[in-house]
C-alpha positions as CSV (number, residue, x, y, z in Angstrom):
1,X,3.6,-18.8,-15.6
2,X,1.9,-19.5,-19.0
3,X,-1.1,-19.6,-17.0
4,X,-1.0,-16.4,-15.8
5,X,0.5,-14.7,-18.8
6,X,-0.7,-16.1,-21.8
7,X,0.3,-12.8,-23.8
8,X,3.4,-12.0,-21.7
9,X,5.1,-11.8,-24.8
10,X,4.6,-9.2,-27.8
11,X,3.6,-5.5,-27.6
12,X,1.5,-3.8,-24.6
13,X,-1.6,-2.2,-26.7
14,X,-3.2,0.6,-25.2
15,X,-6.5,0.1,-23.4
16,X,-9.4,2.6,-22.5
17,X,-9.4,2.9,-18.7
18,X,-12.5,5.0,-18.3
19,X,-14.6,1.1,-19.0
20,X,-18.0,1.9,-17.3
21,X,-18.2,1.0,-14.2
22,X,-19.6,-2.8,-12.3
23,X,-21.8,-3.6,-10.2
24,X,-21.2,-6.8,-7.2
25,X,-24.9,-8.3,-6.0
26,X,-24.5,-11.4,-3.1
27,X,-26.1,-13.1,-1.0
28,X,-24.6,-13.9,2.5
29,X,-25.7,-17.1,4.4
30,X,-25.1,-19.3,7.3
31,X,-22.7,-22.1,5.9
32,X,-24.4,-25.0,8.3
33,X,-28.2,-24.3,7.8
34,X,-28.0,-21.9,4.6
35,X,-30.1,-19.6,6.5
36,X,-29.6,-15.9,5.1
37,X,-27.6,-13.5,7.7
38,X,-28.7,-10.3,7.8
39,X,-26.9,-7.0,9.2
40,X,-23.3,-8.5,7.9
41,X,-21.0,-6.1,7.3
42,X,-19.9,-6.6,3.0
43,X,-17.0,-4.0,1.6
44,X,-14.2,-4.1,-0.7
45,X,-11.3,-4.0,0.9
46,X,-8.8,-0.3,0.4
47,X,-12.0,1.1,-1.7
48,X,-15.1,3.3,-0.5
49,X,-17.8,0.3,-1.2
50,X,-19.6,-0.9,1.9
51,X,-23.1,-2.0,2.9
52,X,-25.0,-4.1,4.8
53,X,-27.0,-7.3,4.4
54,X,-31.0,-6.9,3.8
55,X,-33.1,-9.8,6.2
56,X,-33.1,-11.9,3.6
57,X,-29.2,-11.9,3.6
58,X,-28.8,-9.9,-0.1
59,X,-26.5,-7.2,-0.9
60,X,-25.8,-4.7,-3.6
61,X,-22.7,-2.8,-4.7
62,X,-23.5,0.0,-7.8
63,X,-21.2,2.2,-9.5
64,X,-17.5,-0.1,-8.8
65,X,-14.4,1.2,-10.9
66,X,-13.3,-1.5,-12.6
67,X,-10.6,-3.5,-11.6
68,X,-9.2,-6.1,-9.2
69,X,-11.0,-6.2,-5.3
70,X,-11.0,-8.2,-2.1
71,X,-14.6,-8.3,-1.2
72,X,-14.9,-8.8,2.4
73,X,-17.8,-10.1,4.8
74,X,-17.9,-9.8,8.6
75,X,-20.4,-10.0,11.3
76,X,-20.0,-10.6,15.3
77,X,-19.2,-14.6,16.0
78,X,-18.4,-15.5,12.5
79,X,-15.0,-16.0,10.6
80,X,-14.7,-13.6,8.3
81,X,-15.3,-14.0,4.7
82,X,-13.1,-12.7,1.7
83,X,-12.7,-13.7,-1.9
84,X,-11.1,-11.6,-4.6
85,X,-13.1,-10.5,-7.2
86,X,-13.1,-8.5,-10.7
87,X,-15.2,-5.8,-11.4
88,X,-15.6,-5.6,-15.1
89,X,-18.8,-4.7,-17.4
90,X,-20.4,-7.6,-16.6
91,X,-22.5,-8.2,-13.0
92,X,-20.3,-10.0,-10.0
93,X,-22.3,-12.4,-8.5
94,X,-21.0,-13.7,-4.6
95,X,-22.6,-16.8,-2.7
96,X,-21.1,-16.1,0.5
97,X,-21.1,-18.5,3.7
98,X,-20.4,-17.6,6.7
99,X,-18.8,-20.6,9.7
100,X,-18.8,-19.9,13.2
101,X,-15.8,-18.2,14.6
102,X,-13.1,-20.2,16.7
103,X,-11.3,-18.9,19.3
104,X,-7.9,-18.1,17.9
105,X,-5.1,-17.7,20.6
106,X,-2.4,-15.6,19.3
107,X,0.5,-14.1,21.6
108,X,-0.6,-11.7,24.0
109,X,2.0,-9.8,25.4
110,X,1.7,-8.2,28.9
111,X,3.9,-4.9,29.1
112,X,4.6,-1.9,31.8
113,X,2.2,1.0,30.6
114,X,5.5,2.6,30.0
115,X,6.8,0.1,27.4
116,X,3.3,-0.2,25.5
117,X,3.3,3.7,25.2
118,X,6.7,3.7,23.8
119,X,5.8,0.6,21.4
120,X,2.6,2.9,20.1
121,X,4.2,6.2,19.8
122,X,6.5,4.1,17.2
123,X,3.6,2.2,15.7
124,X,1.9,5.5,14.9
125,X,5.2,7.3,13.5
126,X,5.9,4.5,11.4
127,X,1.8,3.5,10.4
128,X,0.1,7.1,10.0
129,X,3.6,8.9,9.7
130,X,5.2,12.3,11.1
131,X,3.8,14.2,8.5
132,X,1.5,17.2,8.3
133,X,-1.8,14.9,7.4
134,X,-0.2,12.6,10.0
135,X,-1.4,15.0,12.6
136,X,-4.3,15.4,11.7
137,X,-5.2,11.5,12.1
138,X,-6.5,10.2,15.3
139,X,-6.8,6.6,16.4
140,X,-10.0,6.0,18.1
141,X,-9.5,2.5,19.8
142,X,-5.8,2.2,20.9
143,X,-6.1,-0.3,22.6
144,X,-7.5,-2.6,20.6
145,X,-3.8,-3.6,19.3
146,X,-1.3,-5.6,20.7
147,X,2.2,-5.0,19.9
148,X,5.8,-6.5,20.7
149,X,8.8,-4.5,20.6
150,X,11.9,-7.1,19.2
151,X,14.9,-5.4,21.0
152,X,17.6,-7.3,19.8
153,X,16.4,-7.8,16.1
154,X,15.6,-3.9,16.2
155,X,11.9,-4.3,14.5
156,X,8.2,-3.7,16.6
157,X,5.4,-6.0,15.1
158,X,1.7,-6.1,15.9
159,X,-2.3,-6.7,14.6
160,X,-5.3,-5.4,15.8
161,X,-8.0,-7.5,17.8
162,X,-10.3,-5.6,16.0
163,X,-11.2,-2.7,13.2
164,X,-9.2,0.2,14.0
165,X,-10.9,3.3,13.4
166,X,-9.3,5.9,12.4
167,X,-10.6,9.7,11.9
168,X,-8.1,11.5,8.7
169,X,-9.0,15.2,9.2
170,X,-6.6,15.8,6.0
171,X,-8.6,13.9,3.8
172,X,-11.9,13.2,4.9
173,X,-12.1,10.0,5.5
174,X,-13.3,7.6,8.4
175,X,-11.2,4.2,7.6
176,X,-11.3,1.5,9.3
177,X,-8.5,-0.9,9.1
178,X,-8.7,-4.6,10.6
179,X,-5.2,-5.0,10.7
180,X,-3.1,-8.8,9.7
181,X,0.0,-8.0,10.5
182,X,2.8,-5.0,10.6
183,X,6.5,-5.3,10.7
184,X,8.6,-2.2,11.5
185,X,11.9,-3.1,10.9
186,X,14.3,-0.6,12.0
187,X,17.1,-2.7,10.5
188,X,16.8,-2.4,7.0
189,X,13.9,0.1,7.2
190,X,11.6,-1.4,6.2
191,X,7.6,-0.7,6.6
192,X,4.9,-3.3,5.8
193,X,1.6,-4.0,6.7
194,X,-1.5,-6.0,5.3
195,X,-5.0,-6.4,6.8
196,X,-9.1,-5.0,5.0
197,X,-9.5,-1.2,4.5
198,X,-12.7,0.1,4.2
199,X,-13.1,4.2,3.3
200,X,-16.0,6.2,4.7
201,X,-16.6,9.8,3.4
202,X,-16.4,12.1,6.4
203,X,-19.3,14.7,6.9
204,X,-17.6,18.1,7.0
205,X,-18.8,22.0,5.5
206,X,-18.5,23.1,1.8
207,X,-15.3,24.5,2.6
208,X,-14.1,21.4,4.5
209,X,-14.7,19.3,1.6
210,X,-13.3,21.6,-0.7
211,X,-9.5,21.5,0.7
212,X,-10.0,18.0,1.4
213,X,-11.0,17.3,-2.2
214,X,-7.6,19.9,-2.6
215,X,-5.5,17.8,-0.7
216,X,-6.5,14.1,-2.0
217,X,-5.8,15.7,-5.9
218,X,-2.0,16.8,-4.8
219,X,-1.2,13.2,-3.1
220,X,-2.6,11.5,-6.0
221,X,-0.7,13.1,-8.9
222,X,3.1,11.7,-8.9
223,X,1.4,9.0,-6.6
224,X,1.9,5.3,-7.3
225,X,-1.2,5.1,-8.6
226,X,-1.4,7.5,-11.2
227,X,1.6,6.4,-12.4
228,X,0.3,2.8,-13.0
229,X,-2.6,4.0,-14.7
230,X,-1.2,6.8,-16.7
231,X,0.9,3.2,-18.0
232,X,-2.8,2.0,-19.0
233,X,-4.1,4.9,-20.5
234,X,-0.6,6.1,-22.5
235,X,0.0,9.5,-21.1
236,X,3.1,8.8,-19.5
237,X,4.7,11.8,-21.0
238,X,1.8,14.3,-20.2
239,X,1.4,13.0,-17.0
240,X,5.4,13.9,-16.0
241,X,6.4,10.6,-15.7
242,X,9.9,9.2,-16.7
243,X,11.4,5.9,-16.3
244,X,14.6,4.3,-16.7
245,X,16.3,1.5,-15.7
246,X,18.9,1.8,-12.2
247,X,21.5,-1.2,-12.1
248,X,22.6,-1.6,-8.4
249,X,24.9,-3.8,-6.8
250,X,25.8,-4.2,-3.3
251,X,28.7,-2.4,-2.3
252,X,32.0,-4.6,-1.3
253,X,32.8,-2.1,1.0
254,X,30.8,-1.7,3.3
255,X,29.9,-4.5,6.2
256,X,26.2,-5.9,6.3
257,X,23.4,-3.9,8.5
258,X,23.0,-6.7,11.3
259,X,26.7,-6.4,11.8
260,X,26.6,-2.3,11.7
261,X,23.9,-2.1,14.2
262,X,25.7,-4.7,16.4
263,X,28.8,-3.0,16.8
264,X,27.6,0.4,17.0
265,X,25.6,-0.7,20.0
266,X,28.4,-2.3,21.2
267,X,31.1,0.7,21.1
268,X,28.8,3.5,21.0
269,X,29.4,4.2,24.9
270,X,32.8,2.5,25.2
271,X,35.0,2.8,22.0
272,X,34.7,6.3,20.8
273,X,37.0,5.6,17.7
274,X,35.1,2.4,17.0
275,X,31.9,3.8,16.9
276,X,33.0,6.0,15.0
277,X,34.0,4.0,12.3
278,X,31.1,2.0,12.0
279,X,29.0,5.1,11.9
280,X,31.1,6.1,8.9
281,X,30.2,2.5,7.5
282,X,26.4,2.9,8.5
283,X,26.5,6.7,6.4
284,X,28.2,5.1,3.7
285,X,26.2,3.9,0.3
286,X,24.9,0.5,0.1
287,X,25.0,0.5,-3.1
288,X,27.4,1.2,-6.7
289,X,24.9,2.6,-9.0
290,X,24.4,3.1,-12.6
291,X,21.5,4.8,-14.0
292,X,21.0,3.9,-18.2
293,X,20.1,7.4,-19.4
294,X,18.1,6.2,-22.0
295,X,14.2,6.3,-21.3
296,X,12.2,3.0,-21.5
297,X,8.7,3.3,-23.3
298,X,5.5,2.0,-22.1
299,X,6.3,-0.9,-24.1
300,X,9.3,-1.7,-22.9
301,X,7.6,-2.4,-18.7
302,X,4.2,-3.5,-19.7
303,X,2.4,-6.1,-20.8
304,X,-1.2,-7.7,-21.5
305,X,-2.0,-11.0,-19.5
306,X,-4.5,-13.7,-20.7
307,X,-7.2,-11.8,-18.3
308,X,-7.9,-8.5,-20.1
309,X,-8.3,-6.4,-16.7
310,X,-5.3,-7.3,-15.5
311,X,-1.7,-6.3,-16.5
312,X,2.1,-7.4,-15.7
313,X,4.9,-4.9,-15.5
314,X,8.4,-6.4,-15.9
315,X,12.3,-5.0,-16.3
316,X,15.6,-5.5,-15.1
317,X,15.0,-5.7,-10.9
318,X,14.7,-1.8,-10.5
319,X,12.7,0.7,-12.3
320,X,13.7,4.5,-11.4
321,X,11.0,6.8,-12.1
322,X,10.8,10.2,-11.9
323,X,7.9,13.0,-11.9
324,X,8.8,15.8,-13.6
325,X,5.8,18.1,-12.4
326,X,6.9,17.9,-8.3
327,X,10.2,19.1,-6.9
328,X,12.1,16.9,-4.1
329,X,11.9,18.5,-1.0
330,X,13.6,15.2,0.7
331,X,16.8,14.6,0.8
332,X,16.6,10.4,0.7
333,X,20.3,8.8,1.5
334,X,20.1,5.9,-0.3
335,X,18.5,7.1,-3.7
336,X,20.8,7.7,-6.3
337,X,20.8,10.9,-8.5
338,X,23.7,12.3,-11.1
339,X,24.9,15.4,-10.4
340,X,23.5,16.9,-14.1
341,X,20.1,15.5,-13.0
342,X,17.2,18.1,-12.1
343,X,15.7,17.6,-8.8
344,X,12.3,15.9,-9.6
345,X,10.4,13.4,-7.2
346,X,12.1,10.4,-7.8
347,X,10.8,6.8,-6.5
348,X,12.8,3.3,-7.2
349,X,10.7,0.1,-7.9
350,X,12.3,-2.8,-6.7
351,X,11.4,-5.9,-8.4
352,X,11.0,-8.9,-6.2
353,X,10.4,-11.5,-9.1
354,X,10.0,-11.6,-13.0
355,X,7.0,-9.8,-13.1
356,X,4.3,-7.8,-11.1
357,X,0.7,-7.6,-11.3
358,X,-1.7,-4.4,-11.4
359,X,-5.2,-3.6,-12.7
360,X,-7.0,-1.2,-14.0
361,X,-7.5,1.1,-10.8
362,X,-3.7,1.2,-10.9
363,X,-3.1,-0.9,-8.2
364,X,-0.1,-3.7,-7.6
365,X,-2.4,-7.0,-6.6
366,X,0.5,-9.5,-6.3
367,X,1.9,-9.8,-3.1
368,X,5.1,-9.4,-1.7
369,X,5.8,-8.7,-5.3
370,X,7.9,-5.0,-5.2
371,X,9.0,-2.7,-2.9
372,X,8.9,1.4,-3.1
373,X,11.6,3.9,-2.2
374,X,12.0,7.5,-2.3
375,X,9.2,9.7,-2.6
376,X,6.5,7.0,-2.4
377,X,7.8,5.7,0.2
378,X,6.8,8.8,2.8
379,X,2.7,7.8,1.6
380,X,1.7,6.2,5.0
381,X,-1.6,5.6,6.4
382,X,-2.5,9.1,6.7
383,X,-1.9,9.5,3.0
384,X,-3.8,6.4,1.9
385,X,-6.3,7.1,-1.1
386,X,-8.8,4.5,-1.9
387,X,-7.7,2.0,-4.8
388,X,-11.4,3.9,-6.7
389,X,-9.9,7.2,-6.4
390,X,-10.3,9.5,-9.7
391,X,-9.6,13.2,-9.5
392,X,-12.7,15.4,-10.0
393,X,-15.0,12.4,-9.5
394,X,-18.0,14.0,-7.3
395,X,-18.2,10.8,-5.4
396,X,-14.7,11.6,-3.7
């Protein structure tokens, strides 16, 4: 750990987040014969950077927010190439080479055009959402992703054979998403997914732009994001955000959620008074909760690391934070709130190990590393703002 957080310990001091911005220059090449590939396909993955290889294989990237990126390469009938890069005042340089592609076999599953119909109608509830900017997504290629449908272990997983491209008509964006893996599982509701993002302004009239630049600005304040940064740039306060920490632990009570789901499926149609009761034990709290009243400062979460563009938040397993500036208008079960307490957005930070990592665009880079609830939680797909998102920047 001493590696990676050199200066974990000792007071966070503020840093100046508006650092100008980088620039990535690369060349791509054929990994057996060092010949220079042109026409590839270079972007930074979840941002709105992209290009294209010159003929002699060189590539530029101006104007790049600072911060942490995955810059990836592809081309037809080559692997394709990532490395993770930071964007800082000082040029990135990439050598990248490119080896043949190999035929990866990966389950195929054959399904009844009823069953694969079902399986997408949940992938795109639970992927772009059921919301109002949901709607307005479309999925261009469909077919290009395979998905299996777990019946017994209640959770639908999948990947896409190839970029999916997807038209947001809320936002503005073309993104294409060349999607790892996703997990749906229905059983602890959960939601994950991983794969490259790239963001691709859409062309639209003056007053098309103008409510999508509307709508990007509302999703983006109380966001994630802008709560992460407004840790870097110490306007917490202004910015409406409050945080505290929530002390959880399981409830003795109630059974396990494999078992709950098992017997409800087993007496839902036979044992009315069975079911009955396990429904009671599925609506009942999973957790006793505690929330410590006092607010934590910036200094109390977050800390420098040895690498000056990258920072570690840390606390006691959850972090409850609230945004003063938005009212709730969802009523989430399994988020705790005192009766005294007004009804701000409220999201819960679960903290999967001692500490996570984020840079400057505000984004969490280590993996696996937390998990959001509450009003976070409902950002899907259709919500998804590029990591270089800044309010009021003409680019966006």
């Amino acid at each position: 750990m001493r590696s990676i957080l050199l200066l974990f310990v000792g007071l966070f001091l503020v840093v100046n987040c508006q650092a100008q911005s980088g620039t990535v220059t690369g060349k791509v090449t054929i990994k057996s014969s060092h010949a220079p590939l042109a026409k590839a396909s270079v972007f930074l993955s979840n941002a709105t950077f992209g290009t294209v290889t010159g003929d002699d294989g060189t590539f530029t990237l101006n104007g790049v927010r600072p911060g942490q990126y995955e810059l990836v390469v592809t081309t037809v009938g080559y692997e394709d190439y990532t490395q993770t890069i930071l964007v800082g005042p000082t040029p990135v340089k990439v050598e990248a080479e490119m080896v043949p592609k190999v035929t990866e076999l990966r389950e195929v599953v054959i399904t009844s055009g009823g069953s694969w119909k079902r399986n997408y109608e949940n992938f795109v509830r639970d992927f772009l959402g059921v919301s109002d900017d949901a709607k307005k997504c479309r999925i261009l290629n469909p077919t290009d992703l395979n998905l299996l449908n777990h019946k017994t272990k209640k959770y639908l997983e999948g990947y896409s054979y190839d970029f999916l491209n997807i038209d947001n008509y809320a936002l503005g964006y073309k993104v294409k998403i060349l999607l790892k893996d996703f997990k749906s599982d229905n059983l602890n509701h959960i939601i994950s997914w991983s794969g490259k993002v790239l963001f691709q302004e859409m062309t639209g009239s003056a007053e098309q732009k103008k409510k999508w630049a509307a709508r990007r600005e509302e999703l983006y304040y109380g966001s994630s994001m802008h709560f992460f940064r407004s840790l870097l740039n110490n306007t917490m306060d202004k910015d409406g955000f409050v945080i505290r920490v929530l002390q959880r632990k399981p409830n003795p009570y109630r059974a396990p959620e494999d078992v709950i789901a098992q017997k409800i499926d087993k007496f839902i149609n036979t044992n009315r008074d069975s079911a009955r009761y396990w429904i009671d034990q599925e609506n009942m709290n999973k957790f006793n909760e505690t929330l410590i009243r006092q607010p934590l400062n910036i200094e109390d979460v977050v800390r420098r690391t040895e690498n000056p563009d990258i920072f570690a938040i840390t606390f006691p397993k959850y972090l409850y934070v609230v945004y003063t500036k938005r009212r709730e208008t969802v009523y989430f079960k399994d988020i705790y709130r005192p009766l005294d307490m007004e009804n701000f957005e409220t999201s819960i930070i679960t903290l999967y190990h001692e500490y996570a990592l984020f840079d400057r665009n505000g984004v969490v880079i280590s993996p696996n590393s937390v998990l959001h609830e509450g009003a976070w939680s409902l950002a899907k797909v259709a919500e998804l703002l590029p990591v270089d998102y800044v309010p009021g920047d003409s680019k966006n």
